[in-house]
C-alpha positions in Angstrom: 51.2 26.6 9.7 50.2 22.8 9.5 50.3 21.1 13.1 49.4 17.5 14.0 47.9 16.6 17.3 45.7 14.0 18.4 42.0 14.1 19.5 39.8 11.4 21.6 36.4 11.8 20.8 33.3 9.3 21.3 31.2 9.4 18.2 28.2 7.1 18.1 27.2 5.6 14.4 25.2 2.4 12.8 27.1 0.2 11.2 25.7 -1.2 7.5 24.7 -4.4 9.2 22.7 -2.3 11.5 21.3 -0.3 8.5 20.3 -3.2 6.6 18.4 -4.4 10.1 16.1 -1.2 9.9 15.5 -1.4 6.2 14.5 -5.3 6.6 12.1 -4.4 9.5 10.9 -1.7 7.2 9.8 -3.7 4.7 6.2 -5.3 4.4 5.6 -8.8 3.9 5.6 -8.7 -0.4 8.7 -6.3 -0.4 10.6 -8.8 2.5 10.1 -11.8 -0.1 11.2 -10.0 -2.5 14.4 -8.6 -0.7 14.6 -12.4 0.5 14.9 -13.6 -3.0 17.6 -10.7 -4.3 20.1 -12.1 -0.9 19.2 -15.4 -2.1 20.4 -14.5 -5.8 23.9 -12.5 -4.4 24.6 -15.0 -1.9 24.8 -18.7 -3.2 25.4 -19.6 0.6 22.4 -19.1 1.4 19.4 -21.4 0.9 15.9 -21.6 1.4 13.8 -25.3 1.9 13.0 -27.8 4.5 16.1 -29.7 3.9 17.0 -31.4 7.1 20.6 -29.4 7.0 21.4 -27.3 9.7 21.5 -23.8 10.2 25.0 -22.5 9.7 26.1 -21.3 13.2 29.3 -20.4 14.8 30.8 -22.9 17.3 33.7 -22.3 19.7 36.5 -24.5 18.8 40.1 -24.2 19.1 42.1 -24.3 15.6 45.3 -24.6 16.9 45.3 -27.9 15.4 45.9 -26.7 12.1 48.7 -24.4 12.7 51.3 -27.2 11.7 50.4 -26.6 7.9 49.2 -22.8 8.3 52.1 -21.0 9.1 52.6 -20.1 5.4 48.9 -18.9 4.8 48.7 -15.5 4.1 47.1 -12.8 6.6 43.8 -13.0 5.0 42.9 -17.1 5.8 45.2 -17.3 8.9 42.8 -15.9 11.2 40.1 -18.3 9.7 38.5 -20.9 11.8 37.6 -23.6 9.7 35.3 -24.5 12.6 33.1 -22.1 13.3 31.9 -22.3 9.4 31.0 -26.2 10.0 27.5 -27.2 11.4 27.9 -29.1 14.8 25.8 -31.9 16.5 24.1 -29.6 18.9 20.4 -28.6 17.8 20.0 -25.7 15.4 18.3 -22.5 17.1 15.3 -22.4 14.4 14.4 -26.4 15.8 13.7 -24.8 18.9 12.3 -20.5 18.3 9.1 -19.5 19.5 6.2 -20.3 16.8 4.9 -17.0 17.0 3.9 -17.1 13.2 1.3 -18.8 11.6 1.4 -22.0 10.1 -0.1 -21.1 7.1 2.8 -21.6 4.7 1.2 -23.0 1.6 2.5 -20.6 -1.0 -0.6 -19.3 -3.2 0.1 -18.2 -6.7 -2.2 -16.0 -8.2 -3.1 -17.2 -12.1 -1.8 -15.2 -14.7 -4.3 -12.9 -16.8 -3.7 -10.9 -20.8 -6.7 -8.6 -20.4 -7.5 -6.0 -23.5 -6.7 -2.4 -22.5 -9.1 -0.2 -22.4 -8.0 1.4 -25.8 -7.4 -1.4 -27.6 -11.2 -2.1 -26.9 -12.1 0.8 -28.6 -10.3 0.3 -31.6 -12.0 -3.2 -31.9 -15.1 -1.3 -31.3 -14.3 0.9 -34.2 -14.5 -2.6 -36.5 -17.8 -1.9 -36.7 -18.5 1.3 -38.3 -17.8 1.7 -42.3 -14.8 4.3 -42.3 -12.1 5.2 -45.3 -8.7 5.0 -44.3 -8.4 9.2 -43.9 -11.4 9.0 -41.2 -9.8 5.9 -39.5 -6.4 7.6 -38.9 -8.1 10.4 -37.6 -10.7 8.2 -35.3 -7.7 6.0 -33.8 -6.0 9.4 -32.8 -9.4 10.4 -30.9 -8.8 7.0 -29.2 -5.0 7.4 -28.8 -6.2 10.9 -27.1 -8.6 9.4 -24.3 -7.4 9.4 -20.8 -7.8 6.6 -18.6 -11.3 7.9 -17.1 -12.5 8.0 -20.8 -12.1 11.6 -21.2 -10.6 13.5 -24.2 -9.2 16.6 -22.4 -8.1 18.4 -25.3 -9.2 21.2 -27.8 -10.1 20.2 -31.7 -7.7 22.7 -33.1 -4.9 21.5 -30.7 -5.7 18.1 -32.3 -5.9 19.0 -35.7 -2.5 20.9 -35.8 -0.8 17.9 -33.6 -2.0 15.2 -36.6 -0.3 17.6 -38.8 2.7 18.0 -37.0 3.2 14.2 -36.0 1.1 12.3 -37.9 1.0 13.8 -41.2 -3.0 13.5 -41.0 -4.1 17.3 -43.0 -7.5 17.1 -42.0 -10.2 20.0 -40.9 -11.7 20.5 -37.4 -15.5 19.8 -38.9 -14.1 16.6 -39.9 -12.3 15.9 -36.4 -15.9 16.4 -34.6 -17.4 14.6 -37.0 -15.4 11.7 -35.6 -15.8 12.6 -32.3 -19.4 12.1 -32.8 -18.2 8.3 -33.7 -16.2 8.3 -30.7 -19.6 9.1 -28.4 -21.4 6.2 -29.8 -18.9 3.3 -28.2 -19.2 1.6 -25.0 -19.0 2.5 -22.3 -21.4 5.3 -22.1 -20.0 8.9 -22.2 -16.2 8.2 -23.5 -14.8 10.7 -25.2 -16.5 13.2 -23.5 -14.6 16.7 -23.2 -15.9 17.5 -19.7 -18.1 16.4 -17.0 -21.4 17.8 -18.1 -20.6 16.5 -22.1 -19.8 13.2 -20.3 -23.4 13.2 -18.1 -25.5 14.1 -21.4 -23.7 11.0 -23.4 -25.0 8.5 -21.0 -28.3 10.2 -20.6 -29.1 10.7 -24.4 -28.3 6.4 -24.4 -31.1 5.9 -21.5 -34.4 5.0 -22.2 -36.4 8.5 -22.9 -38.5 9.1 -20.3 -40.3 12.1 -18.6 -37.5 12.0 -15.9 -34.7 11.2 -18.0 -35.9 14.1 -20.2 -35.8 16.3 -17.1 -32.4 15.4 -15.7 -31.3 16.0 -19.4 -32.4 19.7 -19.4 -30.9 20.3 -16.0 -27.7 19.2 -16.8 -27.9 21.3 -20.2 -29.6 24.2 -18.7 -28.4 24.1 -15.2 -25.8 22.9 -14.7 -24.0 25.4 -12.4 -27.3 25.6 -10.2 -27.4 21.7 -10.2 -23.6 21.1 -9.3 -24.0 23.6 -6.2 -27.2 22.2 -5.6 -29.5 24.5 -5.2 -32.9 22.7 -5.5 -35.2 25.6 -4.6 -33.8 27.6 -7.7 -34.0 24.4 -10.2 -37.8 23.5 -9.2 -38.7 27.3 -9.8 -36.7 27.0 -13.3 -38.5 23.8 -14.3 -41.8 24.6 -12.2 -41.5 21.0 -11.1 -43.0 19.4 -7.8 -39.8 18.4 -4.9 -40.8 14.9 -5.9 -40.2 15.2 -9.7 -36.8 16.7 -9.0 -35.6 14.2 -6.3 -36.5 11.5 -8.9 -34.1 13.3 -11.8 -31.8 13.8 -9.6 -31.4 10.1 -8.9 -31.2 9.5 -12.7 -28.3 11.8 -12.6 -26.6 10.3 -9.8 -27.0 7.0 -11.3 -24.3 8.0 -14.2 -20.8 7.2 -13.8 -18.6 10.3 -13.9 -15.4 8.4 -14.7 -16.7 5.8 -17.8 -13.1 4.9 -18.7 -12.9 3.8 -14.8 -15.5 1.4 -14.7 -13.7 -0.4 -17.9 -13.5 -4.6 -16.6 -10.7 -5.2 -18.5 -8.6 -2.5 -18.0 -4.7 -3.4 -17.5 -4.0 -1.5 -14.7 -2.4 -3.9 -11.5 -4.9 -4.5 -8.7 -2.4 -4.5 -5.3 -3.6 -6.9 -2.9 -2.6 -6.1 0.7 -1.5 -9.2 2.3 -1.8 -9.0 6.2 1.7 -8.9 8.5 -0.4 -10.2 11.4 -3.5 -11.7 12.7 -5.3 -11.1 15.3 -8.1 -13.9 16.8 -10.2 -13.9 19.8 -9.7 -17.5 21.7 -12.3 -18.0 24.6 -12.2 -14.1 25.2 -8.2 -14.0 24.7 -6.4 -12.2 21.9 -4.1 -14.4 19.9 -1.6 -12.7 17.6 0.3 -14.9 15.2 3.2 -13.3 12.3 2.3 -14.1 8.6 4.2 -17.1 8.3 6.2 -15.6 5.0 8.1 -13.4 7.4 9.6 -16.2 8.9 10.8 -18.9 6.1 13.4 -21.2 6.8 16.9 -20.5 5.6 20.0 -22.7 5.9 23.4 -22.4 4.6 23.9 -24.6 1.6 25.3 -28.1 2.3 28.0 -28.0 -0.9 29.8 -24.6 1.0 30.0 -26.1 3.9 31.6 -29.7 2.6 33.9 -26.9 0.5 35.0 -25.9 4.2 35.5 -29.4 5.5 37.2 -30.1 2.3 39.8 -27.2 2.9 40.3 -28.2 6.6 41.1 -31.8 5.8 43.4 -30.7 3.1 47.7 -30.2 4.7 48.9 -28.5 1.1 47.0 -25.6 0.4 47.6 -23.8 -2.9 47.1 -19.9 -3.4 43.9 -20.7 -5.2 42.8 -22.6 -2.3 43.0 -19.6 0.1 41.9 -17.1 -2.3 38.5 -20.0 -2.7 38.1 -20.2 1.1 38.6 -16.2 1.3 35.6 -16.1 -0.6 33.6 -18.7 0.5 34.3 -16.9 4.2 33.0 -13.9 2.8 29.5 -15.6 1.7 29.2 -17.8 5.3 29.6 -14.8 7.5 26.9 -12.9 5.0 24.6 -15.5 5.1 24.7 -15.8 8.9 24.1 -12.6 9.5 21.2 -12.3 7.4 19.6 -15.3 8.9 20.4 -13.7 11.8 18.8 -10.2 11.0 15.8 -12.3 9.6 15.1 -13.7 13.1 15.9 -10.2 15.0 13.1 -9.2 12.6 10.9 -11.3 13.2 11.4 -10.7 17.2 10.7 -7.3 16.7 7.5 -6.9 14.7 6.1 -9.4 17.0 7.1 -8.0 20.6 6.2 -4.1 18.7 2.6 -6.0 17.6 1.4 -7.8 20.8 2.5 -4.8 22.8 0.0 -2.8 20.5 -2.4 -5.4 20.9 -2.4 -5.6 24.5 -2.7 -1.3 24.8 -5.7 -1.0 22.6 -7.3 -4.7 23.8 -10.8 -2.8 24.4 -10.4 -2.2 20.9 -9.7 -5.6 19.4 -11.7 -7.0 22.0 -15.0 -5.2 21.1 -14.2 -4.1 17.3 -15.5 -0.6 18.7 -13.3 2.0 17.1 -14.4 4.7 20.5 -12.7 2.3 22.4 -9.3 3.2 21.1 -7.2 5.1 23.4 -4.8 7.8 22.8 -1.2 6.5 21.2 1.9 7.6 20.2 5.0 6.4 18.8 7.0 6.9 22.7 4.2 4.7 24.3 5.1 1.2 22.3 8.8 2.6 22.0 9.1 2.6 26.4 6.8 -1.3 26.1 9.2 -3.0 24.2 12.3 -0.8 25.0 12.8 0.0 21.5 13.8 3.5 19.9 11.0 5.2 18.4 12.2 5.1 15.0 12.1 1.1 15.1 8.0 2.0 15.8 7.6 3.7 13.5 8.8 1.4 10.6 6.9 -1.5 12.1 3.5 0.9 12.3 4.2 2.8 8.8 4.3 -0.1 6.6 2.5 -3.1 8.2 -0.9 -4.7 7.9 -3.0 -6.4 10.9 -6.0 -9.0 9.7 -9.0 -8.3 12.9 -11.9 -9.8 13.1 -13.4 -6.5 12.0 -11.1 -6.5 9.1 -7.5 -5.9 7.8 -6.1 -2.7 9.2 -2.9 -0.6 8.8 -1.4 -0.5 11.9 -0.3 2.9 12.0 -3.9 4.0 12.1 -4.0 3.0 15.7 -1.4 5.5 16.9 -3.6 9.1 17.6 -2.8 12.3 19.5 -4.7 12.8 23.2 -7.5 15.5 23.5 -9.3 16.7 26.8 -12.9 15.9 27.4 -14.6 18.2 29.7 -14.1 15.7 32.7 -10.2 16.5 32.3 -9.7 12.6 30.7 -7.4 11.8 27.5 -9.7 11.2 24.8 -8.4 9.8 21.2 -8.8 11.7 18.3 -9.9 8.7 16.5 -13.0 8.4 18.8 -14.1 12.1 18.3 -13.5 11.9 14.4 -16.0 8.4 15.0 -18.6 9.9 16.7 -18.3 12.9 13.9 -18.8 10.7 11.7 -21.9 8.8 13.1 -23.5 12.5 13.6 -23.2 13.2 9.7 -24.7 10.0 9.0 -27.8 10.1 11.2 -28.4 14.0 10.2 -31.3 15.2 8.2 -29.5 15.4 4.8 -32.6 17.9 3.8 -30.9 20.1 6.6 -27.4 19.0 7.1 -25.4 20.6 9.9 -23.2 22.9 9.6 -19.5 22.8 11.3 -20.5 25.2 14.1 -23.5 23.5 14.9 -21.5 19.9 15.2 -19.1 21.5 17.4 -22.0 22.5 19.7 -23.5 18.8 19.8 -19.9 17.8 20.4 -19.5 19.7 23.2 -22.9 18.8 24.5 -21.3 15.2 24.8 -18.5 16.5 26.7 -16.0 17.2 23.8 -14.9 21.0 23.7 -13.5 21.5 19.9 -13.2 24.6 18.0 -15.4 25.1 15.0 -11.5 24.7 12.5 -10.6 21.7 13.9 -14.5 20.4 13.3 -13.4 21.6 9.5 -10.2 19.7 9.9 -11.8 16.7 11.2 -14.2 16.5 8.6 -11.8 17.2 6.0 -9.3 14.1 7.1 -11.9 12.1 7.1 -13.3 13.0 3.1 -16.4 14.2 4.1 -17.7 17.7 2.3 -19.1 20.8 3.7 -22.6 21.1 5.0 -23.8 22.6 1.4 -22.5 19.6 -1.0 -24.2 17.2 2.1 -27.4 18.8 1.3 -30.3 15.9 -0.6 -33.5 16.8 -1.6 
């Protein structure tokens, strides 16, 4: 049986306006001009410029005025007050905000480049050999089959039956290698290559022969396996070679580049430049912060909307078409003030977030010493600036700080606490620092072992387990004790 009642609840939700406030703070600099540019394309209310017209701002004026020739508007435009979409006398708010950005507004462009891909270097390269059209076809395949680190990571029969297949190149798999020998002799050095150890032996057989050259040559042939887990001691008995004639080969091997197709100049790939939210600068001993002036450009509503408004509250007979046009142009005013609105609560809250970073870890941006940064967490900033945590967390996640001591993401500043063996909070960033100055000052004949840096460590006065050592080290890209190991 169907029964209606009613139910009070309270139910708390964001509204979209409120939505779109946490995806602009979100965004980084290069995304927000780009999400500025999209508004500015929907919303032909809305201008950019240093136009002396006012920011479009709501004023409270009576329009009882106009009710002598509105009583036969429609429901929609009654409720409209013409005023509040007109610019008054008063002084705009954005003649008078705080300049808490930087006044670096010239707008650099960046020239515009056609570089040659990386294959389409090799097929030029091919222009110099003497081929037949058969052996062409099949040596711009080989080309069409390298990866982007210059490898060709595919079997010669899989290649033979896929020229058949979708080419309708018949050919046999002497013929293929044949051409793959072609393929070895272009720049750079060890494309083509099949594997790693194929890859070292190209670039070795195009040295200059010497006795080292010679040797590294018949380790990486021979030895490979012994060589890639470095074990010297077994290698110099192989070779019966002094420590000194290995550590030389060696450093002709380490001299190749693994990845040839990677070190290509004019490969096509985009470069992403990072382009700092804030800066940071030390004034007479005083930290100044200052917001990338592109997150704060100045917006307006355009002059020809608003002279549409005064032109519709001057006018006594008002047509259907009229209402419907001022409906609309409603519609665009109240968008564009609240994004000029959410722009400046933006602004407001990646600054306040920043400088109350700033100020926590000041023995940090003081000093540039990365020990000196203190244990941080999202809830720490969030109770500073009376923001939720979530707010934090999009200013920290996507946004770039320029130091003295370089440009830094800022949520690399936020770390978990751990107990020294005075009882004190201690960052994890400043253990993982001092782990990492211990690996670089060990004997790399003898490097240490995770156990062993856990027992230097708690000499200093940091108690860690031997797994978090291995976790440590792993977060921070360094490999085990073995693969440290130099001869």
């Amino acid at each position: 049986m169907l029964k209606q009642f009613l139910n009070l609840k309270l139910s708390q939700k964001l509204s979209p306006q409120q939505i779109q406030l946490m995806k602009l703070i979100q965004l980084p600099t290069q995304a927000f001009e780009q999400r500025l540019l999209e508004e500015m394309n929907e919303n032909p209310a809305l201008e950019t410029g240093t136009e002396e017209e006012e920011i479009y701002e709501k004023d409270e004026f009576d329009s009882d005025e106009f009710d002598d020739y509105d009583d036969n508007e429609s429901e929609d435009t009654s409720d409209i007050n013409i005023d509040d979409y007109l610019s008054s006398d008063e002084t705009p708010d954005y003649k008078t905000q705080a300049n808490n950005h930087s006044d670096d507004d010239e707008e650099h462009e960046s020239p515009l480049v056609a570089p040659i891909s990386f294959h389409q270097d090799l097929i030029n390269q091919l222009n110099t050999f003497i081929l037949n059209d058969a052996e062409r076809e099949i040596a711009e395949f080989l080309v069409g089959s390298v990866d982007d680190m210059g490898y060709i990571r595919r079997s010669i029969p899989d290649m033979v039956d896929d020229m058949a297949f979708t080419q309708g190149i018949y050919t046999t798999e002497k013929t293929v290698e044949r051409m793959l020998y072609i393929i070895h002799e272009l720049e750079p050095s060890g494309v083509g290559a099949r594997d790693l150890r194929e890859c070292l032996l190209l670039q070795l057989k195009h040295k200059t022969p010497t006795e080292y050259v010679a040797l590294a040559t018949a380790i990486i042939e021979n030895q490979f396996d012994a060589f890639t887990k470095k074990h010297y001691d077994k290698l110099q008995q192989k070779f019966n070679v002094s420590n000194e004639q290995l550590k030389t080969a060696i450093h002709e091997i380490e001299k190749l580049n693994p990845k040839p197709g990677g070190a290509f100049t004019g490969s096509n790939k985009i470069t992403e430049h990072v382009v700092p939210d804030f800066s940071i600068r030390i004034v007479d001993n005083e930290l100044i912060l200052t917001l990338n002036a592109r997150n704060a450009p100045s917006l307006h509503v355009s002059k020809d909307y608003q002279e549409m408004m005064q032109t519709y509250k001057s006018s006594r007979d008002k047509s259907n078409a009229q209402k419907d046009a001022v409906q609309f142009i409603k519609q665009k005013l109240d968008s564009a003030k609240w994004f000029i609105d959410a722009i400046k609560q933006r602004q407001e809250t990646l600054y306040v977030t920043m400088n109350a970073i700033m100020h926590y870890q000041q023995e940090y941006f003081l000093e540039g010493d990365e020990t000196k940064l203190k244990p941080m967490i999202l809830k720490d900033i969030a109770d500073i600036v009376g923001l939720d945590i979530s707010t934090i967390s999009r200013v920290a996640n996507s946004k770039y700080v320029e130091t003295p001591y370089g440009t830094k993401l800022i949520k690399e500043f936020f770390s978990e606490a751990m107990k020294n063996d005075q009882g004190e909070d201690v960052s994890t960033l400043e253990i993982k620092k001092i782990l990492q100055n211990m690996i670089e000052d060990e004997d790399k004949q003898k490097p240490l072992p995770d156990d062993q840096l856990a027992e230097i460590l708690l000499e200093k006065g940091y108690p860690i387990a031997r797994r978090t050592i291995a976790k440590y080290r792993e977060q921070l890209g360094i490999p085990v004790a073995r693969m440290r190991k130099k001869i």
